[in-house]
N, C-alpha and C positions, 0 to 999 in steps of 0.2 A: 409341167402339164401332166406326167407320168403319176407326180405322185395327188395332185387333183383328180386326177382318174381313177387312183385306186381309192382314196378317199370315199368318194360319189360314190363308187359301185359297192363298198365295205357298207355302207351306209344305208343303200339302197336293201344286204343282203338284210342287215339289220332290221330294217322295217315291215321284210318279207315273215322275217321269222318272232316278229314282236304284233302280230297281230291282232293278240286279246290285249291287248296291252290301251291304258286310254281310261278318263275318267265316266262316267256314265252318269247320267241325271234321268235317265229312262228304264233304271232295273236293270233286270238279269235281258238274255237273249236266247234262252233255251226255247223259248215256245214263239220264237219272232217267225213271221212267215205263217202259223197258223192260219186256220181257217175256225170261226165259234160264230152260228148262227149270221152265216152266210158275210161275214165281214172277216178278212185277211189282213193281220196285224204285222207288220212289215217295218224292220232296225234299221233307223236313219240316221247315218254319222253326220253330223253338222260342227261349224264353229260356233261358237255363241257371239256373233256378230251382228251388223245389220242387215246384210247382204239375205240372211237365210229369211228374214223378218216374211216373205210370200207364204212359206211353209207352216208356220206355226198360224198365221193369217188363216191360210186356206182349212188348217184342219180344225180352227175353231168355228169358219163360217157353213162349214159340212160339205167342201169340194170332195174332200177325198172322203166320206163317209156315204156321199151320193154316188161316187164310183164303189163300194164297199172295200171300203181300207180304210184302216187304223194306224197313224205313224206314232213312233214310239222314237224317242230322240237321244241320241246318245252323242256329246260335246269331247272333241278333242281341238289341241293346241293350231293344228293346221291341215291342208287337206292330205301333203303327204302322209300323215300319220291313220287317218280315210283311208286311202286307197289299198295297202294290204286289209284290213276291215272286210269291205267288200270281194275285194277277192278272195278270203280265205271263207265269206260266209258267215263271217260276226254281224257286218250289216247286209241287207238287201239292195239298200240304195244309200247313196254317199255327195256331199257336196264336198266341191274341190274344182282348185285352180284349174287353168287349162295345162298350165307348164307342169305341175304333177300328173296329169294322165298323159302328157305326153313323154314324158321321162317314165314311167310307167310302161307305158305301151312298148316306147324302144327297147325295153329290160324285158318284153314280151309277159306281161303281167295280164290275165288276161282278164280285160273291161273292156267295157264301150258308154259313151253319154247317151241319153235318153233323155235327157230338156236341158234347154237352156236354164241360166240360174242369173246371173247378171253381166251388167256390162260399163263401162265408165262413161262420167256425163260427157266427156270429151272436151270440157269447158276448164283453160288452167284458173287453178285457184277459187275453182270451188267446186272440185273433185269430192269422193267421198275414199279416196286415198291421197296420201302426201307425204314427203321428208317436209319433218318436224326440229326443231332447236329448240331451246330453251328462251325466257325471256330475255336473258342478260348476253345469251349466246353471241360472239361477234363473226359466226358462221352465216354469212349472206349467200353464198352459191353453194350449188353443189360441187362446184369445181375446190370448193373450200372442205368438202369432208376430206381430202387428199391427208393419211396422218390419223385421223380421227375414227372413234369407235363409233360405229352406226347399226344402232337394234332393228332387226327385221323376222319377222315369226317362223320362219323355217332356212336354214342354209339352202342355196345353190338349187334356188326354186323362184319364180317369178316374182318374186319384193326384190330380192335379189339382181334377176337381170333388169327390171328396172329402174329400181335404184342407180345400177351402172348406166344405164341408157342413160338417165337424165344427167350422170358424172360427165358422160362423157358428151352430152351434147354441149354443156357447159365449159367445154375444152380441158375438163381436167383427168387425171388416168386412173381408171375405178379398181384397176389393181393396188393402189397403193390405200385403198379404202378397207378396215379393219371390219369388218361383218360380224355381229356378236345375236345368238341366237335369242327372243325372248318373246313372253309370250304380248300377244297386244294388250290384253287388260294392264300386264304390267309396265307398258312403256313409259305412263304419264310419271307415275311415280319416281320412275330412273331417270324421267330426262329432267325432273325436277329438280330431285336430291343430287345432279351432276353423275351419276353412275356411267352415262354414256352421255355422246356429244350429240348426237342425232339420234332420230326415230323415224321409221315409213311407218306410218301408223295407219290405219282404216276406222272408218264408223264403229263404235261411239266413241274410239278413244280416240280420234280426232277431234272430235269434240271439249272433250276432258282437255288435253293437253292444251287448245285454247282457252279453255276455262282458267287454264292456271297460268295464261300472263304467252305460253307459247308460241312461236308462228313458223308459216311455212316460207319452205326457198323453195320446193318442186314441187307438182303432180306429176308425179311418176307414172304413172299409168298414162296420162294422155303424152308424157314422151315417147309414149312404144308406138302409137296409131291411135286416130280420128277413132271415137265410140267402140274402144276396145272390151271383146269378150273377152270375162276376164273367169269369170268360172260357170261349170255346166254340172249338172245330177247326172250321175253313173250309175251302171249296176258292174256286175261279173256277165260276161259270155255264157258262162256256163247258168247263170239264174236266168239271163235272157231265154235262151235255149228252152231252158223247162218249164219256165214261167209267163209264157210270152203274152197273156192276158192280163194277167196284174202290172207289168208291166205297161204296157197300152194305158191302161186306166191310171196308173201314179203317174204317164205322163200327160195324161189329159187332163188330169187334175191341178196338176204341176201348171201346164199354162191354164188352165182360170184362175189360181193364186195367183200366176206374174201379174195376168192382164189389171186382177183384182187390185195388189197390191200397188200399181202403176197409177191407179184412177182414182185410187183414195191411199194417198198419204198420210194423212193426217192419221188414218186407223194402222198403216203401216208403222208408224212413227207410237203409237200405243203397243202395239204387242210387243214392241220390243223391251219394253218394262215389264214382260211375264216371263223373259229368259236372260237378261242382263241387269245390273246393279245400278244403269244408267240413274242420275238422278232428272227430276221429270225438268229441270231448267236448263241444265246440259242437252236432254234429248230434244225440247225445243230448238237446238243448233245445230240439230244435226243434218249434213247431206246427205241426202239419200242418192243411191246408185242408180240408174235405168235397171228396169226388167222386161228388156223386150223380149216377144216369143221367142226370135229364132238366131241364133249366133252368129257372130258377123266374121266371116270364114278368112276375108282380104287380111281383118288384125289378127288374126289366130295365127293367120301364116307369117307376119311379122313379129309374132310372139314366138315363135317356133324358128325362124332365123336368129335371133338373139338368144336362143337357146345354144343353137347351132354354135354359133360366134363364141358361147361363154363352158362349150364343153360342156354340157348338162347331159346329152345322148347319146347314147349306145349306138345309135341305126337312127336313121331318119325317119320320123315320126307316120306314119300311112294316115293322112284325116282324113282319107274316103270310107276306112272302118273304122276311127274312132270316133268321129262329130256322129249325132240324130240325124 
């Protein structure tokens, strides 16, 4: 437990101080936050997933250019890698897990969410997250990763605790499960070519990996709680603070993308062909996630006890000042 601990917090300090660090598909960030004839251009850390598909929705239907803001996107690996972003003032606003801003917060990092972002269908087996095997894989339970390497996009962060949740509701010991870091675009490829024995993958490379013959033994996500929130848009304290009207407006905007995003699919399901490689007959298969307005606090706090349970926190978490 001791040296898990220091691991996490080595880990944690690491992220703190790797801040500019991160690929970008949205230019520099010197002039982000600007203000040019009356529109405020504002660095948004996202993954290039499905999950963000509201955001790029919203800012090509003019939600966020009728509040005047301009989002400018910049893609990393997962939300831990976000969350120093924001906090150091590389991004203004950041998407990310719940389990990262609350590991965040207990390291006293200072943020707060400001919209909801999404949530799981709650329906198993046709989630828009899952542990994935290979087609020939003879791995039927999770109780069977026991031994085996299993790709998840960030260590000792929410793929993680629930991937364990779903080991262990399956009766098997999620300690003896070998956790290998990687990013989602590349899981299909590896769980292909055999590089690793499983994958928790999410939208579209859930999709992909059945494309190629793969299938699931869990939804992880609906083993933590019924229509779990599973990540929210953040800013920093200190940008709330100063900013508190841009603020306001990215998250009014914020929920007419979700609502947007929620009511037509089918256009959700297109944008995501203007920030991913998806091809358009895999995207046809994809699940998409719920985006309901306001986060669902009862699974946050069962997210935040399996936090508890797997040593991921410093301090116990305060969601009276980190939820909207």
């Amino acid at each position: 437990m001791r040296r898990r601990l220091f691991t996490r917090l080595a880990a944690v300090s690491v992220l703190l101080t790797a801040a500019a660090c991160g690929s970008s598909d949205g230019g520099g960030t010197s002039d982000a936050g600007a203000s040019s004839g009356g529109v405020t251009t504002v660095e948004v850390g996202l993954i290039p997933i499905v999950d963000v598909a509201p955001l790029y929705l919203g800012q090509e239907k003019g939600f966020f250019e009728k509040q005047g803001l301009k989002l400018r996107f910049t893609t990393a690996q997962g939300g831990a890698a976000i969350v120093p972003g924001v906090a150091s003032g590389q991004f203004q606003f950041g998407f990310s897990n719940v389990t990262s801003l609350m590991i965040a917060q207990s390291n006293n990092v200072p943020i707060r969410a400001v919209a909801n972002a999404i949530a799981s269908t709650g329906v198993e087996g046709k989630d828009f997250s899952a542990i994935t095997v290979g087609k020939d894989s003879p791995i039927r339970s999770p109780k069977d990763l026991e031994g085996k390497r299993v790709a998840i996009n960030t260590l000792k962060n929410i793929n993680e605790t629930s991937v364990r949740a779903s080991v262990r509701k399956a009766g098997g010991d999620p300690d003896k499960v070998k956790f290998v870091e990687l990013a989602f675009d590349q899981m299909p490829a590896a769980l292909d070519s055999g590089q690793i024995d499983a994958a928790q993958v999410v939208e579209p490379a859930l999709a992909t990996v059945k494309s190629q013959g793969g299938r699931e033994i869990a939804s992880n996500l609906v083993d933590v709680a019924p229509d779990l929130t599973v990540a929210l848009y953040f800013t920093s304290t200190r940008y709330a603070q100063q900013n508190p009207e841009v603020v306001e407006k990215f998250r009014k905007a914020t929920a007419e993308s979700l609502a947007y995003a929620d009511a037509h699919p089918d256009e959700a399901r297109r944008v995501v062909t203007t920030y991913t490689k998806i091809p358009a007959a895999v995207l046809e298969k994809v699940t998409l996630p719920k985006w309901p307005a306001e986060p669902n606090r009862a699974s946050i706090e069962a997210l935040m006890k399996l936090g508890e349970d797997d040593g991921l926190f410093k301090s116990t978490p305060d969601l009276d000042k980190l939820l909207p």
